[in-house]
C-alpha positions as CSV (number, residue, x, y, z in Angstrom):
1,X,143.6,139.3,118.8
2,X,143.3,141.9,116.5
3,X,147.1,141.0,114.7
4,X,146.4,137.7,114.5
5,X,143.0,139.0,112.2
6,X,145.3,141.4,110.3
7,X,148.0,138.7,109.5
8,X,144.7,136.5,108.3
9,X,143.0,138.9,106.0
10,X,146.4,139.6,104.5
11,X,147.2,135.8,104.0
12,X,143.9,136.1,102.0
13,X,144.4,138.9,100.3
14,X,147.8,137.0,98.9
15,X,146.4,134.2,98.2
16,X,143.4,135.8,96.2
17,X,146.0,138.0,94.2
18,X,148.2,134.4,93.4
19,X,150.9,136.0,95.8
20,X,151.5,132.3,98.1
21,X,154.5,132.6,99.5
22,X,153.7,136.2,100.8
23,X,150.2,134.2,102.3
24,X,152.4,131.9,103.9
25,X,154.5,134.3,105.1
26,X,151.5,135.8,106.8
27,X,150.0,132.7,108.2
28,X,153.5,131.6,109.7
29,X,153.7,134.9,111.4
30,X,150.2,134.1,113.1
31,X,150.7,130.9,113.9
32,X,154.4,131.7,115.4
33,X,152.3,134.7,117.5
34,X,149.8,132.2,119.0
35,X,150.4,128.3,118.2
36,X,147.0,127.2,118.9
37,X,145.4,129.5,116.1
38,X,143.4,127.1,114.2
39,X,141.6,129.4,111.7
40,X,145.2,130.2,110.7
41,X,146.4,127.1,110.2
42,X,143.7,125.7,108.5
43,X,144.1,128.5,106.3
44,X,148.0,127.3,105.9
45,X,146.7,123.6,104.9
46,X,144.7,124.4,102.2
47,X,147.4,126.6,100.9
48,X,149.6,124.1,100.9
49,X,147.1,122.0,98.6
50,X,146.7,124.5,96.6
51,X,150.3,124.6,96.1
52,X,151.0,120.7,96.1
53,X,153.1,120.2,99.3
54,X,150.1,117.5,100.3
55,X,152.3,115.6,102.7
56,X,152.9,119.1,104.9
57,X,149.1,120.2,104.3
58,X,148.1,116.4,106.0
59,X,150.7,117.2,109.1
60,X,149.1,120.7,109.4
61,X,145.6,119.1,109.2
62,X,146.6,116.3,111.3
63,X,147.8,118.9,114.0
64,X,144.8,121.1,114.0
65,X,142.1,117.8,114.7
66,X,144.4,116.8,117.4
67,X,144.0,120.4,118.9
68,X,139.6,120.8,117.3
69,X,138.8,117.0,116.4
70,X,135.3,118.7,115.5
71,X,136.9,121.8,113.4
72,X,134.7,120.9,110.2
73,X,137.2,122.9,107.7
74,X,140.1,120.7,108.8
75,X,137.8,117.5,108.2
76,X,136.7,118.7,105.1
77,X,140.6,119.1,104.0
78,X,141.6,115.4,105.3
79,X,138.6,113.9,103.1
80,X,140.2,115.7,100.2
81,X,143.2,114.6,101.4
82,X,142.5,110.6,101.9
83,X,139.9,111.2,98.4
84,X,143.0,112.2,96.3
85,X,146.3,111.4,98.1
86,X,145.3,107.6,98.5
């Protein structure tokens, strides 16, 4: 929908400006409007790397393969995750 789009392009508008917590803010908002919104939370796990909460960026990745087991952003953040965390 067209909110869940707004609430994305201002999580990265946050995040480009180094404003995180307002881009989380924005990305829990989606996800609490539609729980299956896997662009958003994607979008919330590499946050979270970026921010060092690696253990809550792995559950958020681990939740979004369960849901896309093919989503190739969420792949590409668990091989970063296992490459670095491990």
């Amino acid at each position: 929908s067209m909110e869940l789009d707004v609430l994305l392009a201002r999580a990265c508008y946050y995040d480009l400006y180094q404003q995180p917590q307002l881009a989380m803010e924005c990305l829990n908002q989606a996800v609490a409007l539609q729980a299956g919104f896997t662009p958003a939370l994607v979008e919330k796990a590499r946050l979270l790397m970026s921010i060092g909460d690696w253990d809550l960026a792995n559950e958020v990745v681990t939740r979004v393969l369960s849901m896309e087991p093919d989503n190739l952003e969420a792949l590409r953040l668990m091989a970063l995750y296992t490459v670095t965390r491990e």
